[in-house]
TILUMZA-647503 format. One record per residue: residue number from 0; z, x, y of N, C-alpha, C in turn. Coordinates in nm, 3 decimals. Layout:
residues N
+------+---------+---------+---------+---------+---------+---------+---------+---------+---------+
! resi !     n_w !     n_u !     n_v !    ca_w !    ca_u !    ca_v !     c_w !     c_u !     c_v !
+------+---------+---------+---------+---------+---------+---------+---------+---------+---------+
!  NUM !       Z !       X !       Y !       Z !       X !       Y !       Z !       X !       Y !
...
+------+---------+---------+---------+---------+---------+---------+---------+---------+---------+
***
This chain:
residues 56
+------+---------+---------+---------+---------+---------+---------+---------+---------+---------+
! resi !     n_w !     n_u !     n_v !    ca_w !    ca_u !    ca_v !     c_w !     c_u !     c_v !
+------+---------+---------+---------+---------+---------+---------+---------+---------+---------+
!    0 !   0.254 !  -4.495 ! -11.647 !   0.287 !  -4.628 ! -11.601 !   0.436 !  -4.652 ! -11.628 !
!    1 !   0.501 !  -4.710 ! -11.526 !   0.616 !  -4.748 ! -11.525 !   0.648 !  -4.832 ! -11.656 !
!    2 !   0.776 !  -4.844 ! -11.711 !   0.831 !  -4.971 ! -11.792 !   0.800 !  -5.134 ! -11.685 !
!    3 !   0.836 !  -5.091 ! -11.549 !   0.841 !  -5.208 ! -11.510 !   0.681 !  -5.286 ! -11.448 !
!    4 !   0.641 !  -5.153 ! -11.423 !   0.452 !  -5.216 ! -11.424 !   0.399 !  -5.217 ! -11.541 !
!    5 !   0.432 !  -5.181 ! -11.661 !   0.399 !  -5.237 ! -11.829 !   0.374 !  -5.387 ! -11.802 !
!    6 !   0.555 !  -5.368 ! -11.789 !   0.552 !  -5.553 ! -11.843 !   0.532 !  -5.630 ! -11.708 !
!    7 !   0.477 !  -5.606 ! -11.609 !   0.388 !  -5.694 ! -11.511 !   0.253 !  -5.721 ! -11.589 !
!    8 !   0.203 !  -5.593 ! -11.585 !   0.046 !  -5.606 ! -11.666 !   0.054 !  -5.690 ! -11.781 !
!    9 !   0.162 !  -5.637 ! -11.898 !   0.173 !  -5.759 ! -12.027 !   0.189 !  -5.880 ! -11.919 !
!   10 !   0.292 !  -5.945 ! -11.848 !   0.326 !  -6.110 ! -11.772 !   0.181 !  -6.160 ! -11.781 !
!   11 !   0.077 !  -6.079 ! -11.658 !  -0.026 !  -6.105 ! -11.673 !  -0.145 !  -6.128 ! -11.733 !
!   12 !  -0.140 !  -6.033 ! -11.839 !  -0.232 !  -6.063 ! -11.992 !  -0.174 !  -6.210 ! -12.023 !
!   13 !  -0.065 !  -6.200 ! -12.066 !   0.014 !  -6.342 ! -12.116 !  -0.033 !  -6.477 ! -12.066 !
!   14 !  -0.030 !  -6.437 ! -11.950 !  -0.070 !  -6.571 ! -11.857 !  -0.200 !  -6.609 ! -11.855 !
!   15 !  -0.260 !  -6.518 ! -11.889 !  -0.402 !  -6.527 ! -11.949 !  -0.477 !  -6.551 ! -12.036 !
!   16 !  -0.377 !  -6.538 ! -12.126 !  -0.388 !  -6.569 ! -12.248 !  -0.389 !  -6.698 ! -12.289 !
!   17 !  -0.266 !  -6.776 ! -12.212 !  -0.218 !  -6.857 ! -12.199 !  -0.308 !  -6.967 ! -12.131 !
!   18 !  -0.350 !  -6.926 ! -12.083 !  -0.441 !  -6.993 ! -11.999 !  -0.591 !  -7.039 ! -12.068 !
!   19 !  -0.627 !  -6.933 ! -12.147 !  -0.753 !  -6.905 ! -12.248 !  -0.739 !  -7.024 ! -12.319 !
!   20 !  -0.580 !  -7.053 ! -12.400 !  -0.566 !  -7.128 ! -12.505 !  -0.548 !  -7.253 ! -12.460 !
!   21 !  -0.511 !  -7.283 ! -12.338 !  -0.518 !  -7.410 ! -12.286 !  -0.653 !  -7.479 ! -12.291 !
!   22 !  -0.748 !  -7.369 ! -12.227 !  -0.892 !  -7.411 ! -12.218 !  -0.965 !  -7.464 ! -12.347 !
!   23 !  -0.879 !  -7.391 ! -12.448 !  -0.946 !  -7.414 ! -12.566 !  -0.895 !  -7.523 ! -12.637 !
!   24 !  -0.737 !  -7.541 ! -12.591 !  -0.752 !  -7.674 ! -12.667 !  -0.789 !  -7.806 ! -12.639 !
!   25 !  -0.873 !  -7.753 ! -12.486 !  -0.874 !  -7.879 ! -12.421 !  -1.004 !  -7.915 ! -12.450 !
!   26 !  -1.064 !  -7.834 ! -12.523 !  -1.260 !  -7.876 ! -12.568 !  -1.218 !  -7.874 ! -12.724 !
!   27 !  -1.268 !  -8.016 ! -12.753 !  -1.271 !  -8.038 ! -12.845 !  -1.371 !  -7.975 ! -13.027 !
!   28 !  -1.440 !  -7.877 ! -12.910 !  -1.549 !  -7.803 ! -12.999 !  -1.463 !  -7.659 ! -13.063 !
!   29 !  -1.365 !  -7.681 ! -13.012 !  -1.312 !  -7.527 ! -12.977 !  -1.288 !  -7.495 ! -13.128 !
!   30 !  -1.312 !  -7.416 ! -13.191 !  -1.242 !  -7.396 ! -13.350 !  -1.117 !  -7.352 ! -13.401 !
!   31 !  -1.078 !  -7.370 ! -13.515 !  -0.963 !  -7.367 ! -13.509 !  -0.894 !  -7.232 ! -13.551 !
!   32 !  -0.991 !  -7.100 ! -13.593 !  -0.975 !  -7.004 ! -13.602 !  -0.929 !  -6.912 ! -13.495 !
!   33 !  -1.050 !  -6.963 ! -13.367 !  -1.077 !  -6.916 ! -13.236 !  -0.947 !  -6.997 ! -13.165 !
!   34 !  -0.843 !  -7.057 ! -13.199 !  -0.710 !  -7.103 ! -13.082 !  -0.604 !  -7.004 ! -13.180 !
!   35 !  -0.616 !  -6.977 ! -13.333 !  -0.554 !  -6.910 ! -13.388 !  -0.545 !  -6.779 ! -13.316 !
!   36 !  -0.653 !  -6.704 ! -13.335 !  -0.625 !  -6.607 ! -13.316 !  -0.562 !  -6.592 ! -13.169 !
!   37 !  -0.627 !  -6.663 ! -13.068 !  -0.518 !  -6.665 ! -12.909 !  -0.357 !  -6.677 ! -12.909 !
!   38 !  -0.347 !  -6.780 ! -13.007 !  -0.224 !  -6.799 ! -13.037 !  -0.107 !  -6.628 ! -13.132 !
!   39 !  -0.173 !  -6.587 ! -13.159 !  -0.149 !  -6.458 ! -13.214 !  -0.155 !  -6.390 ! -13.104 !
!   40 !  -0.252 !  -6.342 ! -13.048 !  -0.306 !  -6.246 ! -12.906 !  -0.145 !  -6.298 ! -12.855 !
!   41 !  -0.108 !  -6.413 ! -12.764 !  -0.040 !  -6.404 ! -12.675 !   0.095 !  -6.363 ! -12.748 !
!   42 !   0.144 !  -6.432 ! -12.934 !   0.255 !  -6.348 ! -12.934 !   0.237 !  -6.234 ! -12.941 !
!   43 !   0.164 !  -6.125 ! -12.988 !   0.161 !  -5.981 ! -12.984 !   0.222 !  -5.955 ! -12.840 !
!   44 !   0.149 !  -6.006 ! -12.726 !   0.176 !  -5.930 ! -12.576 !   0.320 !  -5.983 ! -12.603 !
!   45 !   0.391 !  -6.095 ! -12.607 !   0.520 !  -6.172 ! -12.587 !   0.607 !  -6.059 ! -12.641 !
!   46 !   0.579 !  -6.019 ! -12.753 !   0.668 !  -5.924 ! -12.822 !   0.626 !  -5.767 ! -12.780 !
!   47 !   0.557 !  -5.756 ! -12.721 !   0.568 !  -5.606 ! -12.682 !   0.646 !  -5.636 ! -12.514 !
!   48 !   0.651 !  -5.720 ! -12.480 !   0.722 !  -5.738 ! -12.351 !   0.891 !  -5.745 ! -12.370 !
!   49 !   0.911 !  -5.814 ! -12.502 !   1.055 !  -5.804 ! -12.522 !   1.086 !  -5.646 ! -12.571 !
!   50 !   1.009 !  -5.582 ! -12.647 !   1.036 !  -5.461 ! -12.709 !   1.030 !  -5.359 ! -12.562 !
!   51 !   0.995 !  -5.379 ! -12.469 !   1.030 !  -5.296 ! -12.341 !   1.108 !  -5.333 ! -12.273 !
!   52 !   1.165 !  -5.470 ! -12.327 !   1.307 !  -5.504 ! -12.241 !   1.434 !  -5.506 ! -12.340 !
!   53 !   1.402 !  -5.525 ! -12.422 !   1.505 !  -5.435 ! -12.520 !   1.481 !  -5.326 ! -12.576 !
!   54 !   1.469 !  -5.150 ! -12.532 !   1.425 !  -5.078 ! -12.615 !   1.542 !  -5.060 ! -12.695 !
!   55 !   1.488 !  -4.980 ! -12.854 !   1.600 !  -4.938 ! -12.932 !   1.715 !  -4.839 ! -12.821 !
+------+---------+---------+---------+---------+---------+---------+---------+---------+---------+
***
């Protein structure tokens, strides 16, 4: 896989992610472990997207 279809696929996880955590904060049942950990999930992808756009 390309560098530049990587970080399409990461954009897209992201956005998904992103999207996950919206849902979740928008139900009030949602726990607060379960938006944590999304909130983690999407920086992990965030930072592997910068680490392929800045490699060492």
């Amino acid at each position: 896989m390309t560098t530049d279809a990587r970080l399409a696929s990461l954009h897209r996880l992201h956005q998904q992610v992103e999207q996950e955590l919206a849902d979740a904060l928008a139900h009030k049942s949602t726990d607060d472990s379960d938006i944590k950990k999304l909130k983690l999930r999407k920086l992990a992808i965030k930072q592997q997207m910068e680490k392929l756009r800045l490699p060492d």
